[in-house]
LUMMAR-59857 format. One line per 3 residues: number of its first residue (from 0); for each residue z, x, y of N, C-alpha, C. Coordinates in steps of 0.2 Angstrom, whole numbers, plus 2048, in hexadecimal, padded with zeros to 3 digits. Each point is the difference from the previous one (the first is absolute). Layout:
<atoms>
NUM = Z,X,Y,Z,X,Y,Z,X,Y; ...
</atoms>
This chain:
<atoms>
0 = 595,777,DFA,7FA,803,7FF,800,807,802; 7FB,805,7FD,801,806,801,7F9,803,800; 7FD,804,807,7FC,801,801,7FF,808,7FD
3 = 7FC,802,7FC,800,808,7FE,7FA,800,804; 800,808,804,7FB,801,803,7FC,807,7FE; 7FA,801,802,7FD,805,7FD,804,805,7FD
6 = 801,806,7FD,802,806,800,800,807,804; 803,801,804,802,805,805,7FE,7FC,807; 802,7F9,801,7FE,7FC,804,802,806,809
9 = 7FA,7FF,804,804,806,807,804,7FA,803; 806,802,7FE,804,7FC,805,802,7FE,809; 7F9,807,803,801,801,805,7F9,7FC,803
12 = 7FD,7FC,7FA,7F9,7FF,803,7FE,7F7,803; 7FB,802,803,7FE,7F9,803,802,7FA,7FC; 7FE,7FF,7F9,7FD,7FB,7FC,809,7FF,7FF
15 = 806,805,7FD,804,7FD,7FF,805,7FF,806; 800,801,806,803,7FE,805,7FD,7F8,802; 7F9,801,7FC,7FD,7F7,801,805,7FB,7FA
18 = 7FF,802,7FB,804,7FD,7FC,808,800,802; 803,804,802,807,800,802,800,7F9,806; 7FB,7FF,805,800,7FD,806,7FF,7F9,7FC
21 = 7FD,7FF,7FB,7FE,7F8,7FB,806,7FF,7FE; 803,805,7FC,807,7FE,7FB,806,7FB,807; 801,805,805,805,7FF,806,7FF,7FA,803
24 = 7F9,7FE,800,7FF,7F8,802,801,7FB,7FC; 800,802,7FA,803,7F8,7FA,806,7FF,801; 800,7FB,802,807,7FC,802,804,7FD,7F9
27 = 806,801,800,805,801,7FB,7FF,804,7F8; 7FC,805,804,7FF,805,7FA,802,807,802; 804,803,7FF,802,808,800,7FD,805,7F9
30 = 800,805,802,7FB,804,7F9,804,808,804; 801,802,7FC,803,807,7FE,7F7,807,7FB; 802,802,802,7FC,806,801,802,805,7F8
33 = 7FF,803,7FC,803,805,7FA,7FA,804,7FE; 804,806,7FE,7F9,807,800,805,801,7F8; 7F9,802,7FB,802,804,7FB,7FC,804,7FE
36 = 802,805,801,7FC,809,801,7FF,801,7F8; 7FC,7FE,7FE,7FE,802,7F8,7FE,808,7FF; 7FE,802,7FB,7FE,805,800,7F9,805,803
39 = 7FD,7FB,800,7F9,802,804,7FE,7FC,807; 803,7FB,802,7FF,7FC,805,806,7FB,801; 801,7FE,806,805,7FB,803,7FD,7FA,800
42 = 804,7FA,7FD,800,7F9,800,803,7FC,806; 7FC,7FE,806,804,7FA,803,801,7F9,7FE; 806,7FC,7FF,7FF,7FB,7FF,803,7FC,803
45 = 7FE,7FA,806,804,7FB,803,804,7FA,7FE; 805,7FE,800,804,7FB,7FD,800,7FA,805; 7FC,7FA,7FE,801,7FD,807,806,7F9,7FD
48 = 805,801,805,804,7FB,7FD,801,7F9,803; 801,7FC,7FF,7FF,7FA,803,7FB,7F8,7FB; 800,7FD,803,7F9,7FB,7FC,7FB,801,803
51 = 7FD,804,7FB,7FA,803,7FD,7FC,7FC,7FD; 803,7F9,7FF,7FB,7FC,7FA,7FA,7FF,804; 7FF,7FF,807,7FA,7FE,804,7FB,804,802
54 = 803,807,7FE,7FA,806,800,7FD,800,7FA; 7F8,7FF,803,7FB,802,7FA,800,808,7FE; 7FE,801,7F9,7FF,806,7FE,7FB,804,802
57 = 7FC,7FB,800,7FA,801,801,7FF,806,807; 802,7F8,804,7FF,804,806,805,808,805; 805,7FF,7FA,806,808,802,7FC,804,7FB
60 = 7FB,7FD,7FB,7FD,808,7FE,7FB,801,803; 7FF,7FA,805,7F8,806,805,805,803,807; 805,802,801,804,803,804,7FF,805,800
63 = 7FF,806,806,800,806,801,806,805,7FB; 7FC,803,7FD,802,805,7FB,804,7FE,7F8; 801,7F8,802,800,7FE,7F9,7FD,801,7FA
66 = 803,801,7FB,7FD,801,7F9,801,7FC,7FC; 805,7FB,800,801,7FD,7FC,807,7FA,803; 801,7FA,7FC,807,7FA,801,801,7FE,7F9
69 = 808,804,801,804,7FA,7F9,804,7FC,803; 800,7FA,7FE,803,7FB,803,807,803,7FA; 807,7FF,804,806,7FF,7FC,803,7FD,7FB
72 = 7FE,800,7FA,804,7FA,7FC,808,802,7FB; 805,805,803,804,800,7FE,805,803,805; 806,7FF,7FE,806,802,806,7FF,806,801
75 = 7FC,804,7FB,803,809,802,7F8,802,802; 801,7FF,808,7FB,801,806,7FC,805,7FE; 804,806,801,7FF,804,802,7FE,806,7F9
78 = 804,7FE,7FC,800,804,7F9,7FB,7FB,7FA; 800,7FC,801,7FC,7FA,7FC,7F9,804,7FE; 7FC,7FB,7FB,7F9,801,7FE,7FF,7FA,803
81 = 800,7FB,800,800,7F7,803,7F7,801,7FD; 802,7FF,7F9,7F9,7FE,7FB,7FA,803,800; 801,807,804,7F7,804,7FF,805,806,7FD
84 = 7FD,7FF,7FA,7FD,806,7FB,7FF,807,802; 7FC,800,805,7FD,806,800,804,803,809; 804,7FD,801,806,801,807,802,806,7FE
87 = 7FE,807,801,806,806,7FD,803,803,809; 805,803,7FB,805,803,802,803,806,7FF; 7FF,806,803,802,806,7FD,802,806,807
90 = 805,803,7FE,801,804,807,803,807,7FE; 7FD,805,803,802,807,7FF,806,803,803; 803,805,7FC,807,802,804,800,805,7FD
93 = 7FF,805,805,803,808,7FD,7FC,803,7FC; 7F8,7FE,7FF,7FB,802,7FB,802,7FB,7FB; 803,7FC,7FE,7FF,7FA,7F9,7FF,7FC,802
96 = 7FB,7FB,7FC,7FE,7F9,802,804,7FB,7FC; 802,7FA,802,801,7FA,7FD,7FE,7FA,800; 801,7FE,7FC,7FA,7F8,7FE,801,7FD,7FB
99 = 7FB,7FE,7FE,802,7FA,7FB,7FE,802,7F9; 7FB,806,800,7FB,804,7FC,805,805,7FC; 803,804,804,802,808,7FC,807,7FF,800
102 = 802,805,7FD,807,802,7FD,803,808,801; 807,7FE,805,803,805,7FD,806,801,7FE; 802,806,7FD,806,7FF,7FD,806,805,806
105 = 804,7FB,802,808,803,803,806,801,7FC; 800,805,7FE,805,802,7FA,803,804,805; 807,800,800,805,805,803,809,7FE,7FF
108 = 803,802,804,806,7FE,7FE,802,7F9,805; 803,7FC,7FF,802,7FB,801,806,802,807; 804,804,7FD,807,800,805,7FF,809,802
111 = 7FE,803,804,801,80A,802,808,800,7FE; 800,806,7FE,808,801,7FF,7FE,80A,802; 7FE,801,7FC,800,807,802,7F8,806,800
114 = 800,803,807,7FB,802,7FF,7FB,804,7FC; 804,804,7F9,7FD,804,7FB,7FF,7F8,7FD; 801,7F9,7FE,7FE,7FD,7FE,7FB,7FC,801
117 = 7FD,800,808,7FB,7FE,803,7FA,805,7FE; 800,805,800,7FB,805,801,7FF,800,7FA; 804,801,7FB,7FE,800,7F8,7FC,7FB,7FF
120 = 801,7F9,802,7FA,7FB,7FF,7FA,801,806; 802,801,806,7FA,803,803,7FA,803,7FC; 803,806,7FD,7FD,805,7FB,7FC,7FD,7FA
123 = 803,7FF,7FE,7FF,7F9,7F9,7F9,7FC,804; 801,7FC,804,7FB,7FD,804,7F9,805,801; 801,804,804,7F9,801,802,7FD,805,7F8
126 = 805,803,7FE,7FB,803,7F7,7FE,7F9,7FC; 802,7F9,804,7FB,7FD,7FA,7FC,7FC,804; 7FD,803,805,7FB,7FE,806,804,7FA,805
129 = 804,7FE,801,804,7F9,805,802,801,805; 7FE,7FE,805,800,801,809,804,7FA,801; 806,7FC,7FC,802,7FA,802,806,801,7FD
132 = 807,7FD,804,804,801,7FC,806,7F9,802; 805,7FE,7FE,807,7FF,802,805,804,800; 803,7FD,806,807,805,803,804,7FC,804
135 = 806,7FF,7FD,803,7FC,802,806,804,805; 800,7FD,809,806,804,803,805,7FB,803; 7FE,7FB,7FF,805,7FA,801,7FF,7FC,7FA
138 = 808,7FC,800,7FF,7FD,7F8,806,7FB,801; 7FE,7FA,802,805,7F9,7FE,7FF,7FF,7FA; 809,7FE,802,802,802,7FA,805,7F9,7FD
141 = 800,7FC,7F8,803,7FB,802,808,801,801; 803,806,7FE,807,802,800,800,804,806; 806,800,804,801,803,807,800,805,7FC
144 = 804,801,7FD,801,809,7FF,7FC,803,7FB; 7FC,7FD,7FD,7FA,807,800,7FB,804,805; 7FE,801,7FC,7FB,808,804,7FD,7FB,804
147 = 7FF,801,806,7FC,7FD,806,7FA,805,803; 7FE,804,7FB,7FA,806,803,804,805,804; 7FC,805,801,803,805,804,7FC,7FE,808
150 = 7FB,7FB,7FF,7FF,7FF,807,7FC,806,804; 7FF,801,807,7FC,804,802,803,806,800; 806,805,7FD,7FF,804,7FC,7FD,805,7FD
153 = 7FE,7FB,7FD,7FA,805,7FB,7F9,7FC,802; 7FD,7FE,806,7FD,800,800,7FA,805,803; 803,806,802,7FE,806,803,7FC,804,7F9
156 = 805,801,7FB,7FC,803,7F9,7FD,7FC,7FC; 800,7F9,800,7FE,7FD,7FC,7F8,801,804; 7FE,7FE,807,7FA,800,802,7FD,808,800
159 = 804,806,800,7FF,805,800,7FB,804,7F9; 804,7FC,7FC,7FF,802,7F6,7FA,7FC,800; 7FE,7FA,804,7FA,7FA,7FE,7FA,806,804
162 = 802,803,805,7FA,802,801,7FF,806,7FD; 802,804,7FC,802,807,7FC,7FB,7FB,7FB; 801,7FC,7FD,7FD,7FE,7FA,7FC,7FB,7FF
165 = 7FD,800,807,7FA,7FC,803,7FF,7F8,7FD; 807,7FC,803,802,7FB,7FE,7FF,7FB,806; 7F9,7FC,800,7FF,7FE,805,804,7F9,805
168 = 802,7FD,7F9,806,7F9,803,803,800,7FB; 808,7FE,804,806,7FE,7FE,800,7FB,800; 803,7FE,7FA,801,7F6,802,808,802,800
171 = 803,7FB,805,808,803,801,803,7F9,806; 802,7FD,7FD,806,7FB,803,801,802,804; 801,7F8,805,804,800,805,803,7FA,802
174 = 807,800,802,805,7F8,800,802,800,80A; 7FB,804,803,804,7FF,807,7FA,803,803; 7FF,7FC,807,7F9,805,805,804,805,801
177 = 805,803,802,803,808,7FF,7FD,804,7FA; 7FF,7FC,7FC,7FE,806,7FC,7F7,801,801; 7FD,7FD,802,7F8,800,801,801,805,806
180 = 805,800,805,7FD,806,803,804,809,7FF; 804,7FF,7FB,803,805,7FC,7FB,804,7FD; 7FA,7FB,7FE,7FB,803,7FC,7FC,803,803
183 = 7FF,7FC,807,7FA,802,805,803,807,803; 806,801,800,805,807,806,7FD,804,7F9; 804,7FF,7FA,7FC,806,7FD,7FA,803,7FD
186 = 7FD,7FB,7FF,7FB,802,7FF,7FB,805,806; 801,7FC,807,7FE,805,804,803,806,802; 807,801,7FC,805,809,802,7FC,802,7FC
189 = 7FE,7FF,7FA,7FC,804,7FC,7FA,7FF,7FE; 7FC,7FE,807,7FB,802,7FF,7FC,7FB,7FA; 802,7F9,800,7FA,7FC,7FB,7FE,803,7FC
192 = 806,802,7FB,7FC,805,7F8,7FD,7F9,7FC; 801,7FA,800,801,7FB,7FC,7FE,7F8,802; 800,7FD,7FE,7FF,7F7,800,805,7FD,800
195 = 803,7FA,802,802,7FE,7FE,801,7F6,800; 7FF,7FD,7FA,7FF,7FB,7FF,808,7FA,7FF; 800,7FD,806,808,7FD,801,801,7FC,7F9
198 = 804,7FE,7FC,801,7FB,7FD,806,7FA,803; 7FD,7FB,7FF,806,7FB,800,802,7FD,7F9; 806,801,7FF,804,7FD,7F9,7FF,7F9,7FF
201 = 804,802,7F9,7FC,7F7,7FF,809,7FD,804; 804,800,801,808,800,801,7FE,800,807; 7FA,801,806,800,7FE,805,7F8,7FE,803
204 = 7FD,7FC,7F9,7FA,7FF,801,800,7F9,806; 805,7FD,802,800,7F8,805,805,805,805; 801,806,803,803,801,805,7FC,800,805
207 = 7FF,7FD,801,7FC,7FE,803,7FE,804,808; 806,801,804,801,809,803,7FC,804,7FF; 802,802,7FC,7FE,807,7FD,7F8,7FE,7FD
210 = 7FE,7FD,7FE,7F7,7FD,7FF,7FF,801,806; 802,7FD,805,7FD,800,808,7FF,807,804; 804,805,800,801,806,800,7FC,803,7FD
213 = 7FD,801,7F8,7FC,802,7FB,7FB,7FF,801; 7FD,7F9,805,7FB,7FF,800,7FD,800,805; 805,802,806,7FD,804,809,800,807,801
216 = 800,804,7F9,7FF,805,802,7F9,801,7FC; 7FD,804,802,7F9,801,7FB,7FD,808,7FE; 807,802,7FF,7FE,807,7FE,801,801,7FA
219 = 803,7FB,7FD,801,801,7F8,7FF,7FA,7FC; 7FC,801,7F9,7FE,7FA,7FE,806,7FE,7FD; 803,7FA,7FB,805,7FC,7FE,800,7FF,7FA
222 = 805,800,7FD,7FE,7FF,7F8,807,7F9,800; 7FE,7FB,7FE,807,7FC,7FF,7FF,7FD,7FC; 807,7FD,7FD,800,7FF,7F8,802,7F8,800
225 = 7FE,7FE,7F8,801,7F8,804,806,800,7FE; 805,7FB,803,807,7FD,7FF,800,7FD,7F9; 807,804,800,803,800,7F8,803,7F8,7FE
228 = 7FF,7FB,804,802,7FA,7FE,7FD,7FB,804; 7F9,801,804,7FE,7FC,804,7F8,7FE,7FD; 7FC,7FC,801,7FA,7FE,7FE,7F9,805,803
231 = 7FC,802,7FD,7FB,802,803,7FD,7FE,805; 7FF,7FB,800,7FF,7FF,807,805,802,807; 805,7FE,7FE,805,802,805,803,807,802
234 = 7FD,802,7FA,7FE,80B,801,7FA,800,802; 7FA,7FD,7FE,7FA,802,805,801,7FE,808; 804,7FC,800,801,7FD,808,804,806,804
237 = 804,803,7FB,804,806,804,7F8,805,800; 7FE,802,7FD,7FC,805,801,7FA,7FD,805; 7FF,7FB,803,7FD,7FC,805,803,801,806
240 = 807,803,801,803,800,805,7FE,808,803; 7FE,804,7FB,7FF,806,803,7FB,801,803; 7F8,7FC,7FC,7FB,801,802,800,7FA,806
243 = 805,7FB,803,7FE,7FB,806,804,804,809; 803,806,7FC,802,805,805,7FC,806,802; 7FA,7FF,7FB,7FB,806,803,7FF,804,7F9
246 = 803,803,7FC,7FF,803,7FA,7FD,7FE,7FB; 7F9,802,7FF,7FC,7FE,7FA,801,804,7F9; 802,806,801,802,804,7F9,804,7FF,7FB
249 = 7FF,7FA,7FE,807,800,7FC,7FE,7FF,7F9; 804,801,7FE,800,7FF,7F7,806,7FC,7FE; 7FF,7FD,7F9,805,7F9,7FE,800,804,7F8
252 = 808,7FF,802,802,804,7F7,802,7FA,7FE; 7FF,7FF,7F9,804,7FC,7FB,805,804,7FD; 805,7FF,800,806,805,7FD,803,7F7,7F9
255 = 801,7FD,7FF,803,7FE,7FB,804,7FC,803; 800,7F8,7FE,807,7FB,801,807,802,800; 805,7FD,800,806,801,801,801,7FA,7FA
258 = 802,7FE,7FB,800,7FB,7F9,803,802,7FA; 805,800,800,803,7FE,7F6,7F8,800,7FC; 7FB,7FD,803,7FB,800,7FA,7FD,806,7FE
261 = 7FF,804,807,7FE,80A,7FE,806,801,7FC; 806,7FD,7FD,803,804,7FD,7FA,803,7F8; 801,807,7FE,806,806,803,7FC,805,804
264 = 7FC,7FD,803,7FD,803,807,804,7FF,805; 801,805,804,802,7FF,805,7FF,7F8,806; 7F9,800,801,7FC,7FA,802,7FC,7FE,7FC
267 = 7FE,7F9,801,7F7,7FF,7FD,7FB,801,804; 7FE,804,7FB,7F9,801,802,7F9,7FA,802; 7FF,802,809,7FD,7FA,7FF,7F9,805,802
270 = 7FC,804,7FD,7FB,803,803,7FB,7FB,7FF; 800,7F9,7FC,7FA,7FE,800,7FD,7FE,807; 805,800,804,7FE,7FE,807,7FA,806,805
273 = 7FE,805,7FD,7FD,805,800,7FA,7FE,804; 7FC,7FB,7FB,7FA,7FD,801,801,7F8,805; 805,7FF,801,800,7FA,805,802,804,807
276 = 805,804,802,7FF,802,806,7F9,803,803; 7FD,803,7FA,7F8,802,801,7FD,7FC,803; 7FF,7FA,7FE,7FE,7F8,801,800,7FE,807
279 = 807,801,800,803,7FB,807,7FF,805,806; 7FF,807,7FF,802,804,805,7FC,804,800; 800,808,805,7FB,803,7FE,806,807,800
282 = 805,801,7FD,803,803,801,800,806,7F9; 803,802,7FF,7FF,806,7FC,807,7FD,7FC; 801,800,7FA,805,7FF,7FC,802,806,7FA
285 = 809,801,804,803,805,7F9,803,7FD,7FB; 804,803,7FB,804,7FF,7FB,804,805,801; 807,7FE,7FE,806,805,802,802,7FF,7F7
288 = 800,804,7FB,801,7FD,7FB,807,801,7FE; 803,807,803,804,802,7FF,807,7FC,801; 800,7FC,807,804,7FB,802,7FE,7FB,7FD
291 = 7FB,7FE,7FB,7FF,7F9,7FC,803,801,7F9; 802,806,7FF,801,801,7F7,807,804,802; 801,806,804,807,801,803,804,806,7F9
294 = 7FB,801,7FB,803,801,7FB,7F9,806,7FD; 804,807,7FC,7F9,804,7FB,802,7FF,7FA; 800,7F9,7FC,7FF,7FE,7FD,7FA,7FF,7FC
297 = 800,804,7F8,7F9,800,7FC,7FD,7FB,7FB; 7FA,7FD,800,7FE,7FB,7FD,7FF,804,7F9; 800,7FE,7F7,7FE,804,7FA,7FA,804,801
300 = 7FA,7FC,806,7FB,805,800,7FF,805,803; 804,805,802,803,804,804,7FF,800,807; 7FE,7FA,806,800,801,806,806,7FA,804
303 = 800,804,804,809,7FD,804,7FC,7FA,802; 805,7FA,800,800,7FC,805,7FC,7FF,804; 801,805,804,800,804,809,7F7,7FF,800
306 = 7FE,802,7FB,7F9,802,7FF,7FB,7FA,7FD; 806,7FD,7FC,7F9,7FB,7FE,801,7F7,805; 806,802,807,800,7FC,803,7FB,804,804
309 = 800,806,802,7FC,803,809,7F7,7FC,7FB; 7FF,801,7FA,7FA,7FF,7FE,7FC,7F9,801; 805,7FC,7FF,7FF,7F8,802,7FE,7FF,807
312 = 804,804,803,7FD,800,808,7FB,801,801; 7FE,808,7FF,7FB,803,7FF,7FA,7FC,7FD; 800,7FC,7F8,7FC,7FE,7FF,7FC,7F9,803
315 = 804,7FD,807,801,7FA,803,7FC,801,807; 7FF,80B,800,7FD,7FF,805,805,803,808; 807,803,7FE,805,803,805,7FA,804,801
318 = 804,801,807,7FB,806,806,806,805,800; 806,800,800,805,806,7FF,805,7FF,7FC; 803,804,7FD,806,801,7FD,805,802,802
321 = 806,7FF,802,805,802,801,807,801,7FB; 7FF,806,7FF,805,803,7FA,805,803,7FF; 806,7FF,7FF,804,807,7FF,801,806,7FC
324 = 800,805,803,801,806,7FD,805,803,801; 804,807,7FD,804,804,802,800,805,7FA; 804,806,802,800,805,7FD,804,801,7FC
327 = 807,7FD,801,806,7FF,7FB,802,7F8,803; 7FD,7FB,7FC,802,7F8,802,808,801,7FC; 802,805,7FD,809,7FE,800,804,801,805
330 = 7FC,805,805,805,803,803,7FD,7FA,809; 7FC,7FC,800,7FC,7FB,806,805,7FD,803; 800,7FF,806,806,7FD,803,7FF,7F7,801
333 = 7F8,7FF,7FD,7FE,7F9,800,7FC,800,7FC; 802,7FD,7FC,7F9,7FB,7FA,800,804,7FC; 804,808,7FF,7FD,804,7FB,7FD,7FE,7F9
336 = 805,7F9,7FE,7FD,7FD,7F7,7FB,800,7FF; 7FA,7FC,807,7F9,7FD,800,7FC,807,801; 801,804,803,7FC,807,801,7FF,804,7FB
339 = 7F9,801,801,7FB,803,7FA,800,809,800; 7FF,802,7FB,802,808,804,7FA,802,800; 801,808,805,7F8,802,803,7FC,803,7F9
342 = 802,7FF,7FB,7FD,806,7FA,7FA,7F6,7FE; 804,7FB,802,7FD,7FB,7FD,7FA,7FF,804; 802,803,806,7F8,7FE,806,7F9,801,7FD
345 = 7FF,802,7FE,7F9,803,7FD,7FD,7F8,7FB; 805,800,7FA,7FF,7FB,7FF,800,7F9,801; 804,7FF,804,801,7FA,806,7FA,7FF,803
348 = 7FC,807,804,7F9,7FE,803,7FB,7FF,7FC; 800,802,7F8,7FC,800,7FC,7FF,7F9,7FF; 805,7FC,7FC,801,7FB,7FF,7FE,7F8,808
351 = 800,803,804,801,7FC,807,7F7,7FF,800; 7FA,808,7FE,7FA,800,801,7FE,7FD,7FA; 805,7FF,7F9,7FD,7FD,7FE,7FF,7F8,7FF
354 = 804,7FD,802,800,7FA,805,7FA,7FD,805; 7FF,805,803,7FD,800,807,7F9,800,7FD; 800,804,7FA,7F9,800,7FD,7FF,7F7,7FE
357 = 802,801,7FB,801,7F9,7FE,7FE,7F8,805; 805,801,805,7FE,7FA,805,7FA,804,805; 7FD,802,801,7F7,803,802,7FB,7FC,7FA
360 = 802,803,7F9,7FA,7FD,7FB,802,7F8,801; 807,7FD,802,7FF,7F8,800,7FD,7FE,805; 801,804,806,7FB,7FF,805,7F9,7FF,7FF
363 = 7FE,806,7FF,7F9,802,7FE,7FB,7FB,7FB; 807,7FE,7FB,7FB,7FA,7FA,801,7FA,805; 804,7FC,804,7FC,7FD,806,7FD,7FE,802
366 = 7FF,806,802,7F9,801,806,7F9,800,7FB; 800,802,7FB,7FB,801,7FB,7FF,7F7,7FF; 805,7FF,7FF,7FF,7F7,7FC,7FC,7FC,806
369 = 803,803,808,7FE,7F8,806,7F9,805,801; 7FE,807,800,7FA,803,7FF,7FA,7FA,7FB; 803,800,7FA,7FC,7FD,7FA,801,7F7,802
372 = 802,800,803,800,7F6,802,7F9,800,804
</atoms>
């Protein structure tokens, strides 16, 4: 059960130290406490764990400062919608909101190799209005001896160029809690020019470690991608690991299966699942298209691959995009094939709004039709 209580509840006041002294007396029930600082106001919500089934709702929604009771109906407590509709979820970082509503696009490079090639797409970025990027400083790898990222490194210019060209978060991997606080020692020597939004791989989406870690710390929200050979459920259950250790910002990528069936895609493409983690959660869902197709491969009506998969997602209702870019993809130390060049950005965003228009007027006819019932 999960008690949401008013908005900007005064944690220091009468009414909810009363409530706190009720919860502590039900016997074999424990409840945990979680705040999500939205953009205009902070949500408290209590989890009460235990059997619940003998509390009435009734009577926990006439409790001091309560505003509402969802009872539980699915494993993922904490991240779930458990069948209300109107359940939202959304949380601010760095000036950008996320949810379940908007969209943005993270286009950047996949693997840093060189700083004149970081800035060039910085550059590229903020002339086509984009405050959001990827940048990759760590990179498991499935061959030991390829490029394994420059690591922290380059992580001095790389947050230094994001502030120079007013790039608000970086989505950027990490495979070790050493590297979550490599982020935090730099970003504080230079002064927080930037955001940054941790990724977990789909190669270490059940590490379960490293979820634990990612989800006790609260200064950065999470992007994780589901597992390249595991069930969705069993990727939502990993991203439930973050959010049962304290971390409500997360975001769930669908990046493509692992299957001889996506053959000559890279993976198959599973963005139909867009609209079901919607459903089951209240989380924010991306598309990674460029790990689902792996290739710039052009369809006779002249638009790649690349773009008429990011579209499918888009038109399913993705909340971000995670895409690859670079500046010379022949000379990239990872993935060069799949990456789009920066001259193609313009049109890539063009094509991405025109999508995003598209699934608005589906929405909107909708809303017109249950309007007219």
């Amino acid at each position: 059960m999960i008690l949401i209580l008013q908005p900007d509840s005064d944690l220091q006041s009468p009414e909810y130290q009363l409530l706190l002294r009720y919860l502590n007396s039900l016997s074999s029930i424990t409840h945990q406490v979680r705040h999500v600082q939205g953009a205009g106001q902070r949500l408290t919500e209590i989890y009460l764990l235990g059997d619940t089934k003998t509390l009435s709702r009734d009577f926990m929604r006439s409790l001091p400062l309560v505003r509402r009771v969802v009872r539980v109906q699915e494993a993922y407590r904490v991240l779930g919608r458990h069948g209300q509709e109107d359940f939202p979820h959304n949380f601010e970082y760095n000036g950008v909101v996320f949810d379940q509503t908007n969209l943005h696009v993270f286009a950047g490079l996949c693997a840093v190799d060189t700083r004149e090639h970081v800035e060039l797409m910085m550059r590229a970025l903020k002339e086509n209005g984009q405050v959001c990027t990827r940048m990759g400083a760590y990179k498991p790898r499935t061959n030991p001896y390829s490029f394994q990222g420059h690591g922290k490194k380059c992580l001095p210019y790389v947050f230094e160029l994001a502030g120079k060209y007013g790039i608000r978060i970086l989505a950027m991997e990490v495979t070790h809690e050493s590297h979550i606080d490599e982020i935090t020692q730099t970003l504080e020597a230079t002064g927080y020019p930037t955001g940054v939004m941790l990724q977990i791989g789909t190669r270490n989406t059940q590490n379960f470690e490293l979820l634990k870690c990612a989800g006790r710390q609260q200064n950065y929200p999470v992007l994780i991608k589901r597992g390249f050979g595991i069930t969705l459920n069993e990727s939502l259950n990993a991203a439930e690991y973050l959010a049962s250790e304290g971390n409500r910002k997360v975001v769930f990528a669908l990046r493509g299966m692992k299957t001889n069936l996506g053959d000559p895609h890279r993976n198959l493409v599973d963005f139909s699942h867009v609209p079901v983690i919607h459903r089951l959660t209240r989380m924010p869902v991306c598309i990674d298209p460029s790990h689902s197709v792996g290739s710039r491969h052009k369809s006779p009506d002249g638009l790649l691959d690349v773009m008429h998969v990011t579209a499918q997602g888009v038109i399913a209702g993705a909340n971000m995009v995670l895409v690859d870019f670079h500046p010379k993809p022949s000379t990239a130390l990872v993935d060069g094939p799949q990456a789009l060049l920066l001259e193609e950005l313009p049109h890539f965003l063009e094509d991405v709004q025109i999508a995003r228009e598209a699934y608005l007027k589906r929405c909107a006819a909708v809303n017109r039709r249950q309007a007219a019932a």
